[in-house]
C-alpha positions, -999 to 999 in steps of 0.1 A, spaced: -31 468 601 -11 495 586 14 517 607 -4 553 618 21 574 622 -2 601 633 -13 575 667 22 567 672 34 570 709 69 568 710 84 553 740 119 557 759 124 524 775 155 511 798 170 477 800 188 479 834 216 459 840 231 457 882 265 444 878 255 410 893 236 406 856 199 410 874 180 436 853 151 455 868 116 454 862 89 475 875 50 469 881 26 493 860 -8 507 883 -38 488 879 -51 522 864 -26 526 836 -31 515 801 -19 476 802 -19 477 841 -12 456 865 15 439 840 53 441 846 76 462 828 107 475 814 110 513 830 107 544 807 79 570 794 75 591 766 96 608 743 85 645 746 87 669 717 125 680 711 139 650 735 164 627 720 162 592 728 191 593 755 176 623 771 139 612 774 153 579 790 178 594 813 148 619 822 122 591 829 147 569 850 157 594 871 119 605 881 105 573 880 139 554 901 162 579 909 187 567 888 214 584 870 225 570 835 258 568 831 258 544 797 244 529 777 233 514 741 206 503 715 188 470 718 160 469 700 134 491 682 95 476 685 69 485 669 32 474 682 -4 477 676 -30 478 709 -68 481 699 -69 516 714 -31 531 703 2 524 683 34 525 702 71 524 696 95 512 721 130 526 716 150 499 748 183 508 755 204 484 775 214 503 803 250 488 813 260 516 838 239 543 866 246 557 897 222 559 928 196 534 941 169 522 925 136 523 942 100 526 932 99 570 932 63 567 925 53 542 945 52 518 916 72 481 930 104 474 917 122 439 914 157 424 901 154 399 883 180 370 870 176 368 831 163 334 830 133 344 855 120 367 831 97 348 813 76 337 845 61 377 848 34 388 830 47 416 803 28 435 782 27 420 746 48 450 734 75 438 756 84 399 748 103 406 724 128 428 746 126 391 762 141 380 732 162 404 726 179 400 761 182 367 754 196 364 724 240 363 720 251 387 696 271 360 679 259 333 656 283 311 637 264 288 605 288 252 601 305 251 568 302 220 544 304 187 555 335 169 541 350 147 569 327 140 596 362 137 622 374 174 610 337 190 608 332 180 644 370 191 652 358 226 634 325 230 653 347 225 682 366 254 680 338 277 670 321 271 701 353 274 720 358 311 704 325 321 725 298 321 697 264 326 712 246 301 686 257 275 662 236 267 632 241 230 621 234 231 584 236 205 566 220 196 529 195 171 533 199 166 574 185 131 587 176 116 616 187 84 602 215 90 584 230 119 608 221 108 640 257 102 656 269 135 645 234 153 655 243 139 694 273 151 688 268 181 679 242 185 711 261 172 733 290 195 725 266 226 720 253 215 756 287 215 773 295 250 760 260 261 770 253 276 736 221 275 715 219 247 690 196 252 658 192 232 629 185 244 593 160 221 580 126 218 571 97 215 597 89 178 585 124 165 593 129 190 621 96 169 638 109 137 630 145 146 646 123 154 680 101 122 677 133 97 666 161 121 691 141 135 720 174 140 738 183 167 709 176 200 722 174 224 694 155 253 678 148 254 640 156 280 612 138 282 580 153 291 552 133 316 529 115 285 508 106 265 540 89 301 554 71 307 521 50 276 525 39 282 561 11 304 569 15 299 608 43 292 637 51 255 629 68 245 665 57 249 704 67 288 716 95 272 737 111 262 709 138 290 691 125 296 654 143 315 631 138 326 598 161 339 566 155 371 548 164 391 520 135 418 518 108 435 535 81 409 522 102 384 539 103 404 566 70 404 572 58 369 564 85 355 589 67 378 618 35 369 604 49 331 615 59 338 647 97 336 639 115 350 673 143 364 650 157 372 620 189 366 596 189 393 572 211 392 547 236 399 525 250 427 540 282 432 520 287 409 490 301 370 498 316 347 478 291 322 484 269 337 466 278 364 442 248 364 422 231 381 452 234 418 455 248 428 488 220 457 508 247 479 520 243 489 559 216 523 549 193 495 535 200 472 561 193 497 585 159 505 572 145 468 570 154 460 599 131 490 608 106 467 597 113 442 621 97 435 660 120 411 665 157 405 667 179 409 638 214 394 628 233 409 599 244 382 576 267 381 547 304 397 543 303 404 580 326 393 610 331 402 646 351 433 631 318 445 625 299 438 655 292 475 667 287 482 632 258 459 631 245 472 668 246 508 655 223 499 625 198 479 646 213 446 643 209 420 674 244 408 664 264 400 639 256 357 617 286 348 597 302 308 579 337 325 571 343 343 603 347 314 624 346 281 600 
């Protein structure tokens, strides 16, 4: 279904953080559009109203809040039967006043991780994700020396990365499965997420021959290409590389929870590859409903760089192998 810009509804809506880390979520009237469902806070944009303003305008009728800060998360863009919406969510990381339910809609903090047990309209999973989601993700180097790689992998994860990509050329259950535990194991003490770049075919056999792994999987471009649905359970993290809007949209069209777009600025490893620049970065990841990291040329340097051109976070080898 193509985009009508002429039905779009564009919609202000607030990610909003207490300073214990509970963020708020409200109940929609069984009369409205999608109601009964739970929701991030906001409203419409009205004509003239910057983002900012329409947000700061809707929190404070609808909670009586005053925004103090705050910043992009993600843009969404989503298709109901009866109307085209998109979300604009800002993270909202300081207010003043007391939130309660001004129009007699119910109100509730919630911890992060009790999100995903309330019913949300479909537009709003993936602000799920993109709460979720670290704004770091560090992809292992070559493996050389199994001793230093596991030494090197160690110190990433000590330098607070969000998620480690183990990828390794022709990964096996067989052949790798001492450094694949680990790996997990060390991934599990540092409480960040582990995903492996493989195929789906050995990705399954890792979970029938290791169940005690506990991983997601990323696809690279050719391993997407063949699939023409999500190939692993919704619980399980699946990410996809991309280069271009096609990309772009078969990877959604697969159910990928988020993206690695790349390469941003030009890398050495591989030069053949014309780097996007941030404008054209900027205007695929326009494209995208989920979760984007900017990949290629890119380190922690660039981090609000990324976040002001849409970008999740920021994916990098060099800036922490």
């Amino acid at each position: 279904m193509r985009f009508l810009v002429n039905k779009l509804v564009h919609v202000a809506v607030g990610v909003i953080y207490r300073p214990d880390g509970n963020i708020l979520i409200a109940k929609r009237p069984d009369s409205a559009h999608q109601g009964g469902l739970w929701e991030f806070p906001g409203g419409k944009v009205d004509a003239g109203e910057t983002i900012q303003q329409a947000l700061a305008r809707e929190l404070r009728e609808e909670l009586n809040i005053n925004v103090l800060a705050s910043e992009p998360l993600i843009q969404i863009r989503h298709h109901y039967a009866d109307k085209s919406v998109l979300l604009d969510v800002h993270r909202i990381t300081r207010f003043s006043g007391e939130a309660c339910g001004n129009e007699g809609q119910p109100i509730q903090w919630v911890d992060v991780e009790q999100l995903k047990g309330f019913e949300f309209p479909a537009a709003n999973r993936p602000i799920i994700s993109a709460i979720d989601l670290p704004s770091t993700y560090a992809i292992t180097g070559a493996l050389t020396n199994e001793p230093d790689f596991i030494a090197r992998i160690t110190d990433v994860l000590a330098a607070g990365v969000g998620i480690l990509q183990l990828r390794i050329p022709n990964l096996s259950p067989v052949h790798h499965h001492e450094l694949l535990n680990v790996v997990a194991d060390l991934t599990s003490l540092y409480k960040v997420q582990l995903q492996l770049n493989t195929s789906v075919a050995t990705f399954n056999q890792i979970q029938m021959l290791l169940p005690q792994i506990n991983a997601g999987l990323h696809l690279n471009r050719h391993e997407a290409a063949e699939l023409i649905e999500r190939p692993v359970a919704h619980n399980i993290l699946l990410g996809v590389s991309c280069h271009n809007a096609q990309e772009i949209e078969h990877a959604q069209a697969i159910g990928a929870d988020y993206l690695l777009l790349s390469p941003v600025n030009y890398t050495q490893s591989h030069p053949d590859l014309l780097p996007l620049g941030w404008a054209a970065f900027s205007e695929l990841v326009e494209l995208a409903n989920v979760p984007v990291y900017a990949l290629g040329g890119v380190g922690e340097e660039d981090l609000n760089l990324a976040r002001a051109n849409g970008a999740q976070g920021i994916a990098s080898i060099s800036a922490w192998w």
